[in-house]
N, C-alpha and C positions, 0 to 999 in steps of 0.2 A: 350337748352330751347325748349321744344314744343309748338307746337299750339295746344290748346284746342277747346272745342267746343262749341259756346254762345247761352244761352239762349236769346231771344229776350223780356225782361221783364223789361228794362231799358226805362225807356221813354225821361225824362229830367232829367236837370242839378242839382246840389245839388241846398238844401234850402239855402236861405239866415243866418237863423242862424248858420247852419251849415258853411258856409263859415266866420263867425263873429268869431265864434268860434275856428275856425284854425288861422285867424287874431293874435285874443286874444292871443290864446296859444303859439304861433309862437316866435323860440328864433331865432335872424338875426345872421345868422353867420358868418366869415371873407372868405376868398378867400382860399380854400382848398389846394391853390399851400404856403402860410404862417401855414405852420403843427404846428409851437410853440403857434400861434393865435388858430388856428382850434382845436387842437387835446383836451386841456382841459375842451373843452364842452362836452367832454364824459368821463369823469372821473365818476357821476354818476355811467355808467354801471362797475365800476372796481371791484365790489364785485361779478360778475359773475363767472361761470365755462366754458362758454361759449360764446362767442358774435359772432354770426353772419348777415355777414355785406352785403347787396346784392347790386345790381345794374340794373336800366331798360335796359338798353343796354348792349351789349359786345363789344362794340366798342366808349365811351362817354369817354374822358379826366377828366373830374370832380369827375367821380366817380371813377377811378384809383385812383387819388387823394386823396380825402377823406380817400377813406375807408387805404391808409399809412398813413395820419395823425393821422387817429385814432387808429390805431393798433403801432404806435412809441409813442402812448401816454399810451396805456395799457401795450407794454411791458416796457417800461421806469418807470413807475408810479405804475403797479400794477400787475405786475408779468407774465404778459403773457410770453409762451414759445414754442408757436407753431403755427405757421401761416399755414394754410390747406385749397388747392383752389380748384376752381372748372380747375385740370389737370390733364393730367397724371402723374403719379407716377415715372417715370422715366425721363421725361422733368423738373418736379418739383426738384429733385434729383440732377440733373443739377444745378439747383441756389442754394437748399440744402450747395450742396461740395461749393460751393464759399463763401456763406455766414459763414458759419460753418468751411472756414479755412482746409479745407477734402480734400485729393487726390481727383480725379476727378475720375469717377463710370465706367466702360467700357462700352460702347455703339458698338450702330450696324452701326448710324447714327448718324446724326444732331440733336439737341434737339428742338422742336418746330416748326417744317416744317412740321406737317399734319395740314389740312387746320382746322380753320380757324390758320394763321400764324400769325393775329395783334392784338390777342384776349391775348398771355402774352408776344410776343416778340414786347415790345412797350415800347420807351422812360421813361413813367409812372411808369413800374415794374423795367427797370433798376435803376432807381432813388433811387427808394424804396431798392432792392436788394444790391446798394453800400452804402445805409446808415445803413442796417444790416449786413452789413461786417463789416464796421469799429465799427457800436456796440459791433458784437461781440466779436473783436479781444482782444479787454483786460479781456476777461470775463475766467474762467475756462472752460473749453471742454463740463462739463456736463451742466455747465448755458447758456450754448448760444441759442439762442431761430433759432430752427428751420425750414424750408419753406418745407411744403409737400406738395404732389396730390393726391386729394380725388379719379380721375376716373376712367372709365373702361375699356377704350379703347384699351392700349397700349399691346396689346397681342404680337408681334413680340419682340419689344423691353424688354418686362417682362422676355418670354423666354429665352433671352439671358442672360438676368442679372443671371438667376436662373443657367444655365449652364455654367455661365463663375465664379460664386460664387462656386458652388462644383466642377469645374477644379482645383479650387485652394486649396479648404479645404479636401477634398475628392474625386479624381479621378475616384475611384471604382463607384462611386455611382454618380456621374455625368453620366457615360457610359449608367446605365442605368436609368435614365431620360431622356439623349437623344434618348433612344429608345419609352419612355414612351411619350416623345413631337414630334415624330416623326409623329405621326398620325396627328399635329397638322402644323407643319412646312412647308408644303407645302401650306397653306392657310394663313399663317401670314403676309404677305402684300396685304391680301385682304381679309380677316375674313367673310365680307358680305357673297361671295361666299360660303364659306363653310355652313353657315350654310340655306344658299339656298338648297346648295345639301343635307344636312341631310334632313329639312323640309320637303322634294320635294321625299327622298326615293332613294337618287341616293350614298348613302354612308350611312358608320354606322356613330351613333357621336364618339367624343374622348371622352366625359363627364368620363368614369371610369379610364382612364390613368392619368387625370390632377387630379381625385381625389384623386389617390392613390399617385399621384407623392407629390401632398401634406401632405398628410397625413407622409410620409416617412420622409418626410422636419421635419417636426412638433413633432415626434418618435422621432426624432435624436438631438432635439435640445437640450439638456442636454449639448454632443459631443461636440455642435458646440457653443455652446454658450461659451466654456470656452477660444476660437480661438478667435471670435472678435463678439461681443453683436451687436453692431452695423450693422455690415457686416450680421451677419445672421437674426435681425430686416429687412432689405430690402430685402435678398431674401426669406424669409419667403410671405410677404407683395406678393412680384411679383409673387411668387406663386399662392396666394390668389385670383389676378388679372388674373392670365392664367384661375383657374378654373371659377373665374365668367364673364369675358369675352368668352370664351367657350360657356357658357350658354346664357350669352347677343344675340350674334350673330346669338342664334337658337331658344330664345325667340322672337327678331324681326319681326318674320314674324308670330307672333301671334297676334298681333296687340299693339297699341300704350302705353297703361295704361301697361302692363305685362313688359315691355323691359323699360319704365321710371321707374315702381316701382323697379326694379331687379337694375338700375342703382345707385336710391339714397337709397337704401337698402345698397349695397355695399358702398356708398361715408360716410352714416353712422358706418357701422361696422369700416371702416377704421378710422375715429375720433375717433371711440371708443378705437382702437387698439393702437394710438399715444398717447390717454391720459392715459392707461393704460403702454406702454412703460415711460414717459415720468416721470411717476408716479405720488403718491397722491397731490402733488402741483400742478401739471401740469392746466394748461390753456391755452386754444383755442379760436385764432378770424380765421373763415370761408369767406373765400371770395368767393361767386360764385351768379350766376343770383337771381333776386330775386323769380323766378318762384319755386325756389330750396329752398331759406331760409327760405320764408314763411311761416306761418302754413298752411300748404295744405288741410286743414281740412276748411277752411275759404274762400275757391275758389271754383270756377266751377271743378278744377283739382278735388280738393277731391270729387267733387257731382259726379263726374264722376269714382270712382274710384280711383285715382292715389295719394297717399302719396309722401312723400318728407323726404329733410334731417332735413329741419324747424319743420315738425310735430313731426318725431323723437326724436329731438333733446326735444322740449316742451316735449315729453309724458316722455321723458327719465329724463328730467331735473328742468323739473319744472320751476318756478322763478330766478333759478340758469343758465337758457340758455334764452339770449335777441336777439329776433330777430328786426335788422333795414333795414326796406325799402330805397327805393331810388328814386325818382321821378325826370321826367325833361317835359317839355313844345316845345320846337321848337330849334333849333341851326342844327349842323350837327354831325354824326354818322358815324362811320366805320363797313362796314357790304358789303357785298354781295348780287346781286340780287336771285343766287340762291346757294343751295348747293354746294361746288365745285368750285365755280365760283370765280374768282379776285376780293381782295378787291377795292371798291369804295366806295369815299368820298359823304354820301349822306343830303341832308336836310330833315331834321325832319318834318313833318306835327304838325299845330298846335295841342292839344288835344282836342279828343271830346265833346262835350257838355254837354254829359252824363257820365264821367271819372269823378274818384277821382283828375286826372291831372290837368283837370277843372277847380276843386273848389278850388287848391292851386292859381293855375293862379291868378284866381277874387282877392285873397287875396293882391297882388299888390307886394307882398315881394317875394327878390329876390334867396335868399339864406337862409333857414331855416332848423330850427330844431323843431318838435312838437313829444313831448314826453306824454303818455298816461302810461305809465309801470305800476305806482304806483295803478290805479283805485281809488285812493280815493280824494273826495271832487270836484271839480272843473273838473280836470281828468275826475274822474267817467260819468260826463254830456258830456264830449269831448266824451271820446268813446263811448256812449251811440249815439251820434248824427254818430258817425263814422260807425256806426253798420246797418246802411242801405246798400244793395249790389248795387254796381256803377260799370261801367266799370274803368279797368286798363288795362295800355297799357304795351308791353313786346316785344321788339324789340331783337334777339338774334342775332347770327352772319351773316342772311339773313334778309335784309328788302328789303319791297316789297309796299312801298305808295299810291301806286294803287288800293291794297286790304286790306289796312290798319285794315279796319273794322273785316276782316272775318280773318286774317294774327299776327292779334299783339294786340288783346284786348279780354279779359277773364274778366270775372264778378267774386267781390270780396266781403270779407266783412273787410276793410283794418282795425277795432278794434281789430279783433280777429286774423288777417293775421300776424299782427306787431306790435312790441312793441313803435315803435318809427318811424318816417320816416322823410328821408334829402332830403331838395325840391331845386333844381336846374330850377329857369325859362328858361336860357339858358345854352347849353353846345355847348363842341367843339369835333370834333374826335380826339380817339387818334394820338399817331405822331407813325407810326411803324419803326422798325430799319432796316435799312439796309444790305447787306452782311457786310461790314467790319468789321476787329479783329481790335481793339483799339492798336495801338502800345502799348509793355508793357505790356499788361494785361497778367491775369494771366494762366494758364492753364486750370483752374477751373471755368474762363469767359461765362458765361453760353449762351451767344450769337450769336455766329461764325458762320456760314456757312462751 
């Protein structure tokens, strides 16, 4: 999640009608840790192609919560078959094989140890992750609803999946992609670098070797597909990941709009690739910030340039993809003071005067659902009153309370941003997990140290 840049055009607080109006509309909802209570108030969106589900923080217990209530209620209820976050593709992969009953995927390392480490390795996702094991255990192979990673990050670990995938189907042709990732390999546990030194004139890029290495992936999949569909769906995927993480890391130092758009560029094609694997049934709920789900187009992000997977997603899908916010007021947070930095347990500031956060506050309710989707009647005057630009607050895996203002709040226009939004007055941090293997568990345990 980044920090944008504010306009200073916000003066005060919302109108009174407008807080009368969130009142009005406002559905009380039960305690999001009771999923069987919680999860049928969002049956509504079940006729979607898409629901994406975001969150103010990357570190709030409430909104872990939630957003598995409601996604054991769509795939239970209404067919969903693909849960796709905001992670890497090969950490994801990791709960994937567990949930899905799958040998476990070769790795290089630990799954979920680059920082932030309590953003999916937390109580919350395990919970969720053993209730869609045991879903899917009685289900067929091809019904079992799957856990991906939408991001771009994981260049090292992608490499490896991709070379240890054609060790096994194709040894010839693995030889030479490890000559083709060789330009790359020496910079894959610390990618920054690399593309410091391209920017900077001090090396060529690898951009033509990880294109061609794909491309040859992709030529060949005819080959490979009749070996194992699945097996060569990921490393196709981690390919996909080495070339646009390649260009990530040399986009970065072009400035901020260029390296977030090139991110939810890729976290969208990747959706598009699972529901196209997954085929024409297929359906997706999106878990990632809500700086991400949002229509971007309805923010300071978009006035400034920077699209998302939320606009995406709208311009691709229409009415058929529901974006839901997530709002919270004061409690504590799991987050970081700075990049890098050890998580700490921190307290929320209340919201500012001038925030959408605000105006839920005054509302006096403590757990809510206000839905606007439909635009018509009653609705229609809701988001009408919603359509004024107020500060939103966006707290990612560093919070910094001190500089709250200029750090974690971006002007919106939350009718047009989201279809729906889940208001939380107070929340709690998550609980992160520990080193420990669980006696017993499986191999496939996506947790361990």
């Amino acid at each position: 999640m980044g920090i944008v840049e504010l306009r200073d055009n916000v003066d005060g607080g919302a109108s009174d009608e407008m807080v009368d109006a969130l009142r009005a509309h406002a559905e009380s909802l039960p305690s999001p840790y009771d999923h069987e209570d919680f999860g049928p108030f969002f049956d509504r969106y079940g006729d979607a192609r898409v629901v994406l589900l975001g969150e103010a923080t990357h570190g709030s217990s409430e909104f872990y919560a939630a957003r598995a209530a409601i996604t054991r209620r769509l795939i239970t209820h209404h067919g969903f078959n693909i849960v796709a976050v905001e992670a890497d593709w090969p950490d994801a992969a990791h709960i994937d094989a567990y949930v899905r009953h799958h040998a476990a995927r070769p790795r290089r390392g630990d799954s979920f140890v680059r920082f932030p480490t309590w953003m999916w390795r937390n109580a919350e996702l395990l919970a969720f992750a053993d209730w869609l094991r045991h879903h899917n255990e009685a289900l067929p192979a091809e019904q079992r609803t799957a856990f991906r990673g939408l991001d771009v990050y994981s260049l090292g670990e992608s490499i490896h999946a991709v070379l240890a995938y054609l060790d096994r189907v194709d040894p010839a042709e693995a030889g030479k992609a490890r000559a083709r990732y060789g330009c790359l390999t020496p910079w894959q546990d610390d990618p920054v670098l690399y593309g410091r030194a391209v920017v900077y004139g001090q090396r060529d890029s690898c951009e033509d070797q990880v294109v061609a290495q794909l491309g040859e992936l992709l030529a060949a999949r005819l080959g490979y597909l009749k070996d194992d569909g699945e097996a060569y769906f990921d490393a196709a995927q981690n390919a996909r990941i080495i070339r646009a993480a390649e260009r990530y890391y040399r986009v970065m130092y072009q400035g901020s709009a260029a390296s977030w758009n090139l991110r939810d560029r890729h976290m969208f094609d990747t959706l598009q690739a699972l529901l196209a694997h997954q085929g024409p049934q297929a359906k997706a709920v999106v878990w990632a910030h809500n700086s991400h789900i949002g229509n971007a187009a309805a923010t300071a992000m978009g006035w400034s340039g920077e699209f998302n997977i939320g606009q995406l997603c709208r311009n691709a899908y229409g009415e058929d993809a529901v974006l839901i916010g997530f709002g919270t007021d004061t409690g504590t947070v799991a987050a970081a003071s700075d990049w890098g930095g050890e998580m700490e347990i921190k307290t929320v500031r209340p919201a500012r005067q001038d925030s959408y956060e605000h105006a839920f506050r005054r509302t006096g309710l403590a757990r809510t659902l206000t839905d606007w989707r439909s635009r018509t009647g009653d609705k229609a005057a809701l988001a009408e009153l919603l359509s004024t630009p107020y500060l939103e607050r966006a707290i990612g895996v560093v919070y910094r309370p001190e500089t709250e203002r200029m750090s974690h709040y971006f002007e919106a226009v939350l009718a047009e941003q989201f279809d729906a939004f889940i208001w939380f007055e107070q929340t709690k941090a998550v609980t992160p997990l520990g080193r420990e293997r669980p006696h017993g568990a499986p191999e496939t345990w996506p947790f361990g140290l």
